[in-house]
C-alpha positions in Angstrom: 32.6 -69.4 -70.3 36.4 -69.1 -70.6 37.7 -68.0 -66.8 39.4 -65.0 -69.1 35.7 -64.1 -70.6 34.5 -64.8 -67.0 37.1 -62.0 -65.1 36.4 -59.2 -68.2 32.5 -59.6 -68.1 32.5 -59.4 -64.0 35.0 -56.0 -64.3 32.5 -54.9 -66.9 29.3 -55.5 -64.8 30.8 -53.8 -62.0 32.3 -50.4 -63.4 29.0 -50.2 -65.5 31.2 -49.3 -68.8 32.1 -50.7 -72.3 35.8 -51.2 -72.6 36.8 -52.3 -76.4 38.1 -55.6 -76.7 41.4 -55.0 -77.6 42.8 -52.7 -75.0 42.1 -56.1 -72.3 44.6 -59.1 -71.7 44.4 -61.4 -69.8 47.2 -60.3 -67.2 44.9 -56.9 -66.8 41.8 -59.0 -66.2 44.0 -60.8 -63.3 45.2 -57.8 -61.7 41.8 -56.1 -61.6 40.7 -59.5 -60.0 43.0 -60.0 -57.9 43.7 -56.4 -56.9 39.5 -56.4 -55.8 40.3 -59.6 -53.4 38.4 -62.0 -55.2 35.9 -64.5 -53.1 37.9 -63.3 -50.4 36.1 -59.7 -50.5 32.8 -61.4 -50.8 32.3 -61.2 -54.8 30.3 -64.1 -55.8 32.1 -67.0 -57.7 29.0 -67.4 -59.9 27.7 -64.2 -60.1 31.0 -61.9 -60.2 29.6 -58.9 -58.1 29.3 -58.5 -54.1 27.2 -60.7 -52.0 27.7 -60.4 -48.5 27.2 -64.3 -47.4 25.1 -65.1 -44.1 25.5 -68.8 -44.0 22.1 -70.1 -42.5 21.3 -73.3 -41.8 17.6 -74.5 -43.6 15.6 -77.2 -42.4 14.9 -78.7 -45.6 15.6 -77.3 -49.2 14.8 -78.9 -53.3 16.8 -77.9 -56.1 15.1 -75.5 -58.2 14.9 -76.9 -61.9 13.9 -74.1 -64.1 14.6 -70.5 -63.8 13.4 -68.3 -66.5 12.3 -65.0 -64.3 13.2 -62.9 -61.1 10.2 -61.5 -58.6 10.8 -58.3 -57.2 9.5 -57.7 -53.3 9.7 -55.1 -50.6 9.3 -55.9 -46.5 6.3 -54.1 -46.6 4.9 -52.9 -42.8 8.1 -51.5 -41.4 10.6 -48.8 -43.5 13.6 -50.1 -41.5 16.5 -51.4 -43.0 15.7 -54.8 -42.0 18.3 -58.0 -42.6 18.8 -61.0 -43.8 19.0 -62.3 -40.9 16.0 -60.4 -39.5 13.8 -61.9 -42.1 15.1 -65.1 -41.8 13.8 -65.3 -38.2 10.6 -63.7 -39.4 10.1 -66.7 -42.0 11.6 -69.4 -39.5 8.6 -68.2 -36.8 6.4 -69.1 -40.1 7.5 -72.7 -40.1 9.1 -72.4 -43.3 13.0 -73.7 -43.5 14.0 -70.4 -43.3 14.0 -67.0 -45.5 12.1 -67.5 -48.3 13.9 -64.3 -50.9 17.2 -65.9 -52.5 18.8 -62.3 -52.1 17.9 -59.5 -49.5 18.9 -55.6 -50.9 20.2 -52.7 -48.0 19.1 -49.6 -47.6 23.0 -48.9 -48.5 22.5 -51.0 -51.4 24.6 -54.3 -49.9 23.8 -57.5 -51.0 22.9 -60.4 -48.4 22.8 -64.0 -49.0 18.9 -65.4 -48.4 18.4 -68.4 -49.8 21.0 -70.8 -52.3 20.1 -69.1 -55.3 19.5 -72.6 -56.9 17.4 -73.6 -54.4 13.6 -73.6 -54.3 12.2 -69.8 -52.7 9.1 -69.6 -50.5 8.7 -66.5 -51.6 6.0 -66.4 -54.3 2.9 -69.2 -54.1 2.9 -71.1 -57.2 5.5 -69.6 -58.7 8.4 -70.6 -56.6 9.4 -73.5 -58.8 10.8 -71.3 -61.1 11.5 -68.0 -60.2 14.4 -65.9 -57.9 12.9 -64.1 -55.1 14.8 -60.2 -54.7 13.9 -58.2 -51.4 14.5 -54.7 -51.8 14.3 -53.7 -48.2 11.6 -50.8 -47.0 8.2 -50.4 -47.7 7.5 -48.8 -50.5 3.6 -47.6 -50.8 4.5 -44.4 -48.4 8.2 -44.0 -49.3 10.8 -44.9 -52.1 14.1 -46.8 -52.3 17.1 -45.7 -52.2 19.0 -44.8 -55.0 21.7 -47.1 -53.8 19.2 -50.2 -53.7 18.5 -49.3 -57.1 21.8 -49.5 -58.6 22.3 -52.4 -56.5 19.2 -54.5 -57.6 20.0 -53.5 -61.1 23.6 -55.2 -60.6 22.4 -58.3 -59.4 19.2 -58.5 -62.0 22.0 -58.0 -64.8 24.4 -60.8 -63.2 21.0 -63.5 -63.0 20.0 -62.5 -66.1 23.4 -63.7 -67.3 24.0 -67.0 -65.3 20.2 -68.0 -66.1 20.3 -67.4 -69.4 17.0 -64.9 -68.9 16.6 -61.5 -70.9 16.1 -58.5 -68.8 12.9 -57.4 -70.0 9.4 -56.8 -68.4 8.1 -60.3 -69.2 11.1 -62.0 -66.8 11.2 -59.1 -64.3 7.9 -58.8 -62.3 6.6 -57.2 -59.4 5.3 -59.7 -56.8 1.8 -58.1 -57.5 2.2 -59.7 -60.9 1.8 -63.9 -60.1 0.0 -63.6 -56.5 -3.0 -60.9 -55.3 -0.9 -58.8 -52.7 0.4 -55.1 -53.1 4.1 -56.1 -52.7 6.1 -54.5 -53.8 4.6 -51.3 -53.0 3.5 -49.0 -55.5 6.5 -46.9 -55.4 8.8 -49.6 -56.4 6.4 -51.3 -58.5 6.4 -47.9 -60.7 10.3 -47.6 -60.8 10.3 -51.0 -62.0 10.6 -50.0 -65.7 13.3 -47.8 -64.8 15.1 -50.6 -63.2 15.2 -53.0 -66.1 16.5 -50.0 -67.7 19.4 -50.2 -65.4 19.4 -53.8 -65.8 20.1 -54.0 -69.6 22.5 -51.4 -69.2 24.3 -53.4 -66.7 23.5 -56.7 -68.5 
């Protein structure tokens, strides 16, 4: 993708609107770029939207070779708005090489760094090999996510979707529950999961 194409499709993603071609150039794209910070305010270079970074150090990780659908996941246990970095010591005390999800969603709907997103997850068994793990923060059999994680998860499904190539549909969004016997990720969210590829394609 032209670095043009690249700047107009990440404004798009974020305001959630169609803008007709013509009324872009590429000197507006800049300024709306530049004008939101770039990496510098923590938009992701591959993604184009927010991602607050966290920087941990893994034991050991493999390259993830094929990606072709995103597994959704709550905390499940505790309604807190847990971290990252929280979780990361959770699946550290596990023995793994550290968290497991590739992205980790705020109550307030911020984005946190888990995993490399290329990187293989430990976050769903037999399935990790080609799959991105998303942890929408809370437990979600008594209670129901924020509106804000919504919009958030339905941001980031739209930019994967787009970098992996993946449609945003039912068959390459899935519920935890869907690959592994567990009840992640809590009925609630597992309902609203129709709604949020919804949200996706309209982001997307």
């Amino acid at each position: 993708m032209k670095r043009r194409d690249f700047l107009k499709n990440m404004i798009l993603l974020g305001a959630g609107t169609v803008v007709l071609p013509q009324l872009w150039t590429a000197k507006a794209a800049e300024a709306a770029w530049n004008a939101d910070g770039g990496a510098a305010s923590g938009v992701d270079s591959k993604l184009g939207i927010p991602i607050r970074e966290t920087n941990f150090r893994f034991s050991s990780l493999q390259n993830r070779k094929t990606t072709d659908a995103i597994v959704i996941h709550h905390v499940g246990g505790t309604n807190r708005d847990v971290s990252a970095e929280e979780i990361n010591v959770w699946h550290k005390n596990n023995g793994w090489a550290g968290i497991g999800y590739h992205f980790v969603i705020r109550k307030d709907g911020t984005i946190e760094r888990g995993r490399p997103m290329d990187m293989l997850g430990a976050h769903c068994y037999d399935h990790n090999w080609h799959t991105v793990g998303v942890n929408i923060v809370g437990e979600f059999d008594g209670h129901v996510p924020e509106p804000a994680q919504m919009d958030s998860a339905a941001k980031l499904l739209a930019a994967l979707c787009r970098y992996y190539g993946i449609e945003p549909n039912r068959q390459h969004i899935k519920g935890h529950r869907e690959y592994n016997s567990t009840a992640c990720p809590g009925q609630n969210l597992f309902d609203r999961l129709p709604r949020l590829v919804t949200m996706t394609r309209k982001y997307y």
